[in-house]
N, C-alpha and C positions, 0 to 999 in steps of 0.2 A: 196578301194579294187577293183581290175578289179576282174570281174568274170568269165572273159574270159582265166584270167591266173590259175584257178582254175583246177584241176581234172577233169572227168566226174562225177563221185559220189560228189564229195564235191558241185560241179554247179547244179545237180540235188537239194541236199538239199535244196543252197541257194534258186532257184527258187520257190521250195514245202515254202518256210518258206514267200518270200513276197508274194506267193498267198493267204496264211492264213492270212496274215496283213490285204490284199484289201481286201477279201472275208468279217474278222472280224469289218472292218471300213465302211462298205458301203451295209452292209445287212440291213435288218428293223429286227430293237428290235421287242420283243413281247410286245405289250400293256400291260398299269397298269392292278389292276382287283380292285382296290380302291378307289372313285374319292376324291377330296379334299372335304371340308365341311365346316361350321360355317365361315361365310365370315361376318366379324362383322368391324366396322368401328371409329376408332378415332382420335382427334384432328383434327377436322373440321373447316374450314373456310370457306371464300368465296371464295377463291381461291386454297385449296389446301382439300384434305384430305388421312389420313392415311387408309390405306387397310390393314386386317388381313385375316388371315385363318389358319385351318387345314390341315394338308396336307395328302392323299392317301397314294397310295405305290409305285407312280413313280419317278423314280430319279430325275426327275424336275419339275416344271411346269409352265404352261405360263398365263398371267391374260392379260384381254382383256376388255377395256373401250368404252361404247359407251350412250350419249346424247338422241340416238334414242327412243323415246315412245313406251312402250311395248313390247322390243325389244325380238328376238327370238332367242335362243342358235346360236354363231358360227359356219359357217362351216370352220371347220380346217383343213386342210390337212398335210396328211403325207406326210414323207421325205422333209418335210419342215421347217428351223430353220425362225424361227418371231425375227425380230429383236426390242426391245424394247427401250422406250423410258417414263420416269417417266415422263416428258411433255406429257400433253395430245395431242396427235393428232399429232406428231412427228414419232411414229414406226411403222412398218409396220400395215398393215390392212386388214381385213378379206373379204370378199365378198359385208359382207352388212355395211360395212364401219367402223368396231370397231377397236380400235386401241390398240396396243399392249404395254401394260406399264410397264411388268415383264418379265423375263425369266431366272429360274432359281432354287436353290433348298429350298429357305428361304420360309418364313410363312411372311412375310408383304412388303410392299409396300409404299412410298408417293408422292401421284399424285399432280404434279403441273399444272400451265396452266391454272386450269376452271374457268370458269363462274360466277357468282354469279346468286343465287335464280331458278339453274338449276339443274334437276334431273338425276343422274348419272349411269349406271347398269355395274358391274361389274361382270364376270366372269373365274371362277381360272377352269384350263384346265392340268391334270396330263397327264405327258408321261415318256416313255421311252427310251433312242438312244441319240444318240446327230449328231453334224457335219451332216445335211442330210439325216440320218439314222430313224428321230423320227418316233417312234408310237403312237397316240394320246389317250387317250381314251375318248370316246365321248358320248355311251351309258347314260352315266347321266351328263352334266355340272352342278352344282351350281351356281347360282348368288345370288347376292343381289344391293338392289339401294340406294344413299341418297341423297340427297337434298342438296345443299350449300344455306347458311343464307346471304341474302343480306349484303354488306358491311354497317357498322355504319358510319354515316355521322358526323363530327365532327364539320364544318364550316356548318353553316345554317342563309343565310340572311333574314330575315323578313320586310313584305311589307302590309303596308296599301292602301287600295284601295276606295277612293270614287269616287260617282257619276259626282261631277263635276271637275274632275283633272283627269288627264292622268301620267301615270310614264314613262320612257323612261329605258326600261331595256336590260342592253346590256353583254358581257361577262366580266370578270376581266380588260381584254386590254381596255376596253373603245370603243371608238368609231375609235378610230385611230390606234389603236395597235395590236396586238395578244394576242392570252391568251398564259397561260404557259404550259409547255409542261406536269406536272404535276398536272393539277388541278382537284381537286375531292371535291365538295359540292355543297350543295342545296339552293336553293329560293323560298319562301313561302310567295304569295300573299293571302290576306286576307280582304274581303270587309268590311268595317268601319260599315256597317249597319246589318253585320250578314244575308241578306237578297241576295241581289244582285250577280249576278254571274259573275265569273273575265273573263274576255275576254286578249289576248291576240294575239295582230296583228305582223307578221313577215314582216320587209319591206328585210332584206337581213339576210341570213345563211349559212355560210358554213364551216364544223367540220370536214372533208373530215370519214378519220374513227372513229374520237372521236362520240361518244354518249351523247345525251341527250334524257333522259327517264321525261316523263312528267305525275303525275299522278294527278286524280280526286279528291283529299282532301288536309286535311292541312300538308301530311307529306308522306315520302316513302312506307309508308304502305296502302296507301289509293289503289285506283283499277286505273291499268295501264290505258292512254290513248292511249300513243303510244309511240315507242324508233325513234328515229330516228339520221340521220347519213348525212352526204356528204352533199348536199342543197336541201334535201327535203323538211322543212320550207320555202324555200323561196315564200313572197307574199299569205301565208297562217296562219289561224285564229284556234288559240286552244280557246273554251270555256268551261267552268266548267259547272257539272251540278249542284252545289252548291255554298256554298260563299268561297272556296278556293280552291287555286290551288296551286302543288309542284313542282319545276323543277329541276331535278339531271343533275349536268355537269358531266365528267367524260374522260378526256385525257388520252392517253394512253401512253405516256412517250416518242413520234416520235414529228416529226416535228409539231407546233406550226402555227394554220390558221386564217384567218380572223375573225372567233367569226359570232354572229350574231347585231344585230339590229332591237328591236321593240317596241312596245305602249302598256299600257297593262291600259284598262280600265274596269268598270261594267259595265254590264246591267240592269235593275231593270224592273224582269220581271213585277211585280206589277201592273208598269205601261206603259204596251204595251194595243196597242187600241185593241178592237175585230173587229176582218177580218173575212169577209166570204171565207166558205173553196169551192173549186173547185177540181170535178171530173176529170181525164183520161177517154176519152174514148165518151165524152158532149162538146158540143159546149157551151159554159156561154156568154149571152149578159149583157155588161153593157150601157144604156143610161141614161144619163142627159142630162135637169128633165127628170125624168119617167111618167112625166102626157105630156109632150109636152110640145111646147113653148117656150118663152122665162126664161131664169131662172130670177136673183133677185140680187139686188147691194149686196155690203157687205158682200158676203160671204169670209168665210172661213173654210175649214172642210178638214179631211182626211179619206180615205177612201182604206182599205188593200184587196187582195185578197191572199189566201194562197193553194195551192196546197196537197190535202190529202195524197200523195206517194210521200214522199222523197226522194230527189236526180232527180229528173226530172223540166224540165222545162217547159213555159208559153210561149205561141205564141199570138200575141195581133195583130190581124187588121184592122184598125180605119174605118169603112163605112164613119162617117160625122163628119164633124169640124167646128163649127163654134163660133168664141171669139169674145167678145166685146173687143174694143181698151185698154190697159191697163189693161187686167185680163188674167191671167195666170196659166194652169197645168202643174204640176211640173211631170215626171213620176218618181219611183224612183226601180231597181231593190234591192230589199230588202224589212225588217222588219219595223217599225217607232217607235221609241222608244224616250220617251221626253228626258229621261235620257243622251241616247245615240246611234244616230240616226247610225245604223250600213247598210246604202246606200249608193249606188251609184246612182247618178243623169241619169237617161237614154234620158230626154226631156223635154226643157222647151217649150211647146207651149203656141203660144201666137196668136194674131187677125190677120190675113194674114198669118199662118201656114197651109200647107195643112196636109191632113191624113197621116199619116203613120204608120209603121206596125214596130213591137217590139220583139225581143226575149231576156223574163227573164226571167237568168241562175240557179238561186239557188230555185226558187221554190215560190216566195215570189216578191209580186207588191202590190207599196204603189202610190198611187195618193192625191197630195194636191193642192186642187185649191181656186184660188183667187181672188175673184171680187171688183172693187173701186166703186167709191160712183157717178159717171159720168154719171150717165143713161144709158150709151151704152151698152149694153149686146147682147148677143145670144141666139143660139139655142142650144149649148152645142155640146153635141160628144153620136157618137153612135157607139162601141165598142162589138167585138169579141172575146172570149179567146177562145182557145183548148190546149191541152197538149203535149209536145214532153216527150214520156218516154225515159229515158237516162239507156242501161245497159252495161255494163265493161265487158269484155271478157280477159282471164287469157291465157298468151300463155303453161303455165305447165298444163293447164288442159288436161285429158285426152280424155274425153268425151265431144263433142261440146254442147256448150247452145244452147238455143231454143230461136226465136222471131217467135210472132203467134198475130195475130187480129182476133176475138175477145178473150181476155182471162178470161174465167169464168165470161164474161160478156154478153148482148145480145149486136146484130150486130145494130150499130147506122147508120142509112142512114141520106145521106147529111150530112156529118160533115168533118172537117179536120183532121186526127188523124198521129201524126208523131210517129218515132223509134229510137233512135238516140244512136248508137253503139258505143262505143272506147273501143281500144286495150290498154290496160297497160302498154307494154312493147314494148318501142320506138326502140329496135331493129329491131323488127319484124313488121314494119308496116302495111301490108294485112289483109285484111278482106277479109273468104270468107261466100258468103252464098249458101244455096242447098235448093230449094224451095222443100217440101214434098205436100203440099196443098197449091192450091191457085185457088180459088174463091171467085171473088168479084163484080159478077154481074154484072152492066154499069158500075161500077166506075174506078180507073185508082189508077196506083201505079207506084209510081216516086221514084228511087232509085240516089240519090248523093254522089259522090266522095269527099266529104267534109261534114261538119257541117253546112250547112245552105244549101238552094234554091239558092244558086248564084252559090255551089263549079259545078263543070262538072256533065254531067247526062251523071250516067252510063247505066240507061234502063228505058224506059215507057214500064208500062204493064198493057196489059187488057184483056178480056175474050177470044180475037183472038191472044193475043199474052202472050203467060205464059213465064215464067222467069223457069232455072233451076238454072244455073250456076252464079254466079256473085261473080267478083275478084276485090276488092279495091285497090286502090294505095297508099290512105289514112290509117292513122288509125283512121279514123272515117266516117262511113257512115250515112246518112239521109233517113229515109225511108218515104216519106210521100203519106200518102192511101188519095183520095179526093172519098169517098162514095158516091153513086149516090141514086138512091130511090127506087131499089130492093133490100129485105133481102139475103144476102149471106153465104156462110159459112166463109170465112174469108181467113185467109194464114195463112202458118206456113212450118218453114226454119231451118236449121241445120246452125250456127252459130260458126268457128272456127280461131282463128289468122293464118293466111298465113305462120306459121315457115317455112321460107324457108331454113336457117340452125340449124343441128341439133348437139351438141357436146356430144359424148359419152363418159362418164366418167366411170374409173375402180367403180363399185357396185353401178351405179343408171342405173335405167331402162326409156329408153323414150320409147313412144307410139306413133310411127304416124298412125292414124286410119279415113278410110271414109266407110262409108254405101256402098254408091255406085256411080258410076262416070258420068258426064255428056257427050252427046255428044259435039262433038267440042272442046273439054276441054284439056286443056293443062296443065299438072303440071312437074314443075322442085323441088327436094331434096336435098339435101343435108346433107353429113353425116360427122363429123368428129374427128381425137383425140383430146385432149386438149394439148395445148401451151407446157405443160412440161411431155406428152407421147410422145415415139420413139414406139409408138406398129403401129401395125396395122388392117384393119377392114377385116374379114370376112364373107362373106354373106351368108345363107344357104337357099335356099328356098324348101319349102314344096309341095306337090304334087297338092296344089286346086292354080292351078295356067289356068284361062283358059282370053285370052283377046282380042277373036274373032278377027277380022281384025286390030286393033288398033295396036299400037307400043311403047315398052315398049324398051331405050336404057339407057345403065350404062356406065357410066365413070372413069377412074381411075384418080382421081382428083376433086378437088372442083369445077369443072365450066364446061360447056360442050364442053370447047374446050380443053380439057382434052386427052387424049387416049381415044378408042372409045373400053370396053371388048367386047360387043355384043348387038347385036339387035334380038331382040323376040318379037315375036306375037301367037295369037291361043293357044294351047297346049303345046307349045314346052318351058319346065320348065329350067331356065336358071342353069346352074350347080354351084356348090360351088366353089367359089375361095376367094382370098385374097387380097388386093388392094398392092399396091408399093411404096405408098407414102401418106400414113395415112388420107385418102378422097374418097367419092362416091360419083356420082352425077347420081342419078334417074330423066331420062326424058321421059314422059310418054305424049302419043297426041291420044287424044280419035278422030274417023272422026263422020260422018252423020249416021252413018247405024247402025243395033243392036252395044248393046255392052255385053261386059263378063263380067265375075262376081268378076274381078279382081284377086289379090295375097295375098301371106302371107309368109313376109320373115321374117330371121332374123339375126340382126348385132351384133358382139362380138369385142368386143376391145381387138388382139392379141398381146402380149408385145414379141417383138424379141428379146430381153433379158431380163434376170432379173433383177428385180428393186427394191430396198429395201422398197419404202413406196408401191410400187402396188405389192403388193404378190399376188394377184387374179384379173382378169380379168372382166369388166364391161360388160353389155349387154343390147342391146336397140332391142325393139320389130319393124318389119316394117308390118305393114298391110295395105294390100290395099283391097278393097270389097272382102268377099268370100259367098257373099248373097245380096237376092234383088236385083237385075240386074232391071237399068233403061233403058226401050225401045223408044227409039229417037220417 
């Protein structure tokens, strides 16, 4: 029907009658006044469970799954249709990442998709409207959570384990083949002696996203080691803290990898020697003999030292050497076990070896030496320890770690005392540090662009020349203090990975946060969507925005050869805008002269249209100092 061929009266009508249409199709309902109730649950697995409920007095309602610990009521929004998905983690999602697995007017629900031996929190959310129009009611949500019961394992291979045999355990494929694309069971080592505990060595691994879960007893119920995935194994050592060990394979039904390869023997604590333990923080001399002299034919003996802080290592520097023809110390980085000597050889000296100087990594130095029956002997060796402590820096952390000498100990003069930092996450290689304190009397602090005294030196510092600022290239720095013979107070540094890109994702929050900035200091950021967002980044910044003479420039683009938005200094607070092509790049150059007390912005991932799984926008915090101000 034209309407143009109409009457005036009859065209009025028609018009009055589609306005009621649009008007009736596109207002907001009145919210329920009822919410749903009794959210009870059955036919559970491990992979699936049934959802029930009550239902309020809204013509539908929406249920919303989410993983997260102790999770906090949905924000829902209105005029918003959720699209759902009984796959977990398929339909749309709420702010703080819950996903939508119902929509509609029924009382149940059956979620596939999950996990096993993961805790799930469900809640049912009554509206009114449909098509765009909903009204949610939100005043009360209901939840409840359950559990899914680890899968039963139906293949379970069994393995004896003695002291003197090795087993060679590899995936289904063997050594040459791949496993199946469906393989799901466990292997259960078990030491013949009831006593001994399974060690197992990894020479190659790789499962890409298949899982193996490795636990601490004889069976899947014992207490997690660790899950791991892709080749993380590789060239690493799982040990029991008893006499068995269980390992769950578990393929996920894709493509089909190379499996692993490894040796899986005991150890019998039993019979490990006693080792003297050595402090952090103390110089330890060992000589032989300890009376002087010449030592004595015939010998044979070994002799362990063991480090009391695990995960740190041993710095050995030999003062003197001297061997008789034919007798030889063996060094070895490791434990000494007759069972099963789990070292590595670091040095055999022998009569015309000069000194030399050791770094062992695990914690743990075993020396055996060996004299023949010839007459010729020496004067032995006279021998240094000190300690490199080793700590790991997390690039998701928010709050930077701390490295500090002395820590809750008294200040040692004359000794060697090393630091030795790595970053966990090889994307992000940098290391920075921000000295807060640092006195240390005469003595001298050597900061390395590597793990040892060979890598580059990024700064000496002593009581004429203090350190603020220091930027790694590495992901691992060395920090080695050489203390002189004045008591000092020590040092102590704000400790953060270099993230220099940051990916904003719709409902997680990132932090980039500093105290305060150094002079001469140069920092580049980077912000961006993720690979399957079309949104884009909006900046807001706040009013404590002050950065004295310094310069403070944004990019529209991931790189600073980017578009140039603006350049700001002093007072002058940069205004809200939007990027063009889903990237920011903060490039900030502190000079010589005071500095300010920095910024506080903040970045939102804007979606230019709508997108069924990102129903709400993500948001990441940017701070830079708005207190403490360091004066050059």
């Amino acid at each position: 029907m034209n309407i143009n061929t109409l009457t005036p009266i009859l065209r009025k009508i028609a018009l009055a009658f589609v306005f009621v249409i649009f008007i009736t199709a596109y207002s907001k309902a009145q919210p329920p006044l009822v919410p749903a109730s009794n959210i009870h649950f059955s036919d559970i697995s491990s992979s699936t469970i049934n959802v029930l409920w009550s239902r309020g007095d809204g013509s539908a309602c929406v249920v919303f799954a989410t993983d997260a610990p102790s999770p906090l009521p949905p924000s829902v929004l209105d005029f918003y249709s959720y699209a759902p998905d009984s796959q977990y983690g398929f339909g749309s999602f709420t702010p703080e990442g819950y996903f939508c697995v119902y929509n509609g007017a029924g009382t149940n629900v059956t979620v596939t998709n999950l996990n096993e031996d993961v805790t799930y929190t469900f809640f049912v959310v009554e509206y009114n409207g449909m098509g765009g129009s909903e009204s949610y009611f939100v005043a009360t949500i209901p939840s409840n959570n359950q559990t899914t019961p680890r899968s039963s394992l139906t293949d379970i291979y069994t393995n004896s384990v003695d002291c003197s045999s090795s087993i060679t355990f590899t995936d289904l494929g063997g050594i040459d083949n791949t496993y199946n694309a469906d393989d799901h069971y466990g292997t259960q080592f078990q030491s013949t002696d009831g006593v001994s505990r399974i060690n197992i060595k990894f020479q190659d691994f790789y499962i890409d996203n298949d899982v193996m879960i490795i636990y601490d007893g004889e069976d899947q119920y014992a207490e997690i080691i660790g899950s791991y995935t892709g080749g993380e194994l590789i060239n690493q050592e799982i040990v029991s803290s008893g006499a068995s060990l269980f390992v769950e394979f578990h393929s996920n039904g894709g493509e089909p990898y190379a499996g692993w390869l490894a040796n899986v023997n005991t150890i019998n604590t039993s019979e490990t020697l006693p080792y003297e333990v050595l402090q952090c923080g103390t110089t330890h001399n060992y000589t032989f003999p300890s009376t002087g002299g010449y030592y004595a034919d015939n010998l044979d003996f070994i002799k362990s030292f063991n480090l009391a802080s695990a995960g740190n290592s041993i710095n050995i520097t030999t003062n003197n050497l001297h061997l008789g023809a034919g007798d030889n110390l063996y060094v070895y980085d490791g434990e000494y076990n007759e069972c099963y000597p789990t070292m590595n050889l670091v040095a055999n000296l022998s009569a015309g070896s000069f000194p030399q100087d050791f770094t062992i990594n695990n914690g743990f130095v075993t020396f055996h030496f060996v004299s023949n029956a010839d007459g010729d002997t020496g004067f032995g060796w006279d021998m240094d320890f000190s300690c490199t402590e080793q700590m790991f820096i997390y690039c998701d952390e928010v709050n930077p770690s701390n490295v500090s000498y002395p820590a809750g100990q008294p200040y040692q003069t004359n000794v060697q005392i090393g630091k030795l930092l790595a970053v966990q996450d090889a994307s992000n290689p940098g290391i920075e540090l921000n000295f807060r304190v640092f006195d240390i009397g005469d003595g001298e602090l050597t900061i390395y662009d590597g793990n040892s005294t060979t890598a580059p030196v990024l700064g000496v510092y002593n009581s004429s020349n203090i350190p603020a600022y220091v930027l790694s290239t590495s992901p691992v720095v060395l920090l080695s203090l050489q203390t002189g013979s004045m008591v000092a107070t020590g040092f102590q540094a704000d400790v953060k990975c270099n993230k220099t890109n940051v990916e904003v994702k719709p409902g997680v929050t990132q932090t980039f946060a500093k105290q305060f900035y150094a002079s001469n200091y140069e920092l580049i950021q980077i912000y961006s969507r993720p690979t399957y967002s079309n949104g884009q980044l909006k900046v807001t910044f706040s009013n404590e925005f002050y950065i004295a003479d310094d310069i403070l420039k944004i990019y529209d683009g991931n790189s600073i050869t980017a578009p140039l938005i603006g350049t700001y200094t002093g007072y002058v607070v940069p205004p809200t805008f939007i990027s063009t092509n889903g990237a920011l790049t903060f490039q900030f150059v502190s000079n010589n002269d005071n500095n300010g007390v920095g910024w506080n912005a903040s970045i939102i991932l804007v979606e230019d249209k709508p997108i069924e799984v990102n129903c709400v926008v993500g948001k990441t915090n940017l701070f830079f100092p708005v207190s403490n101000p360091k004066n050059s």
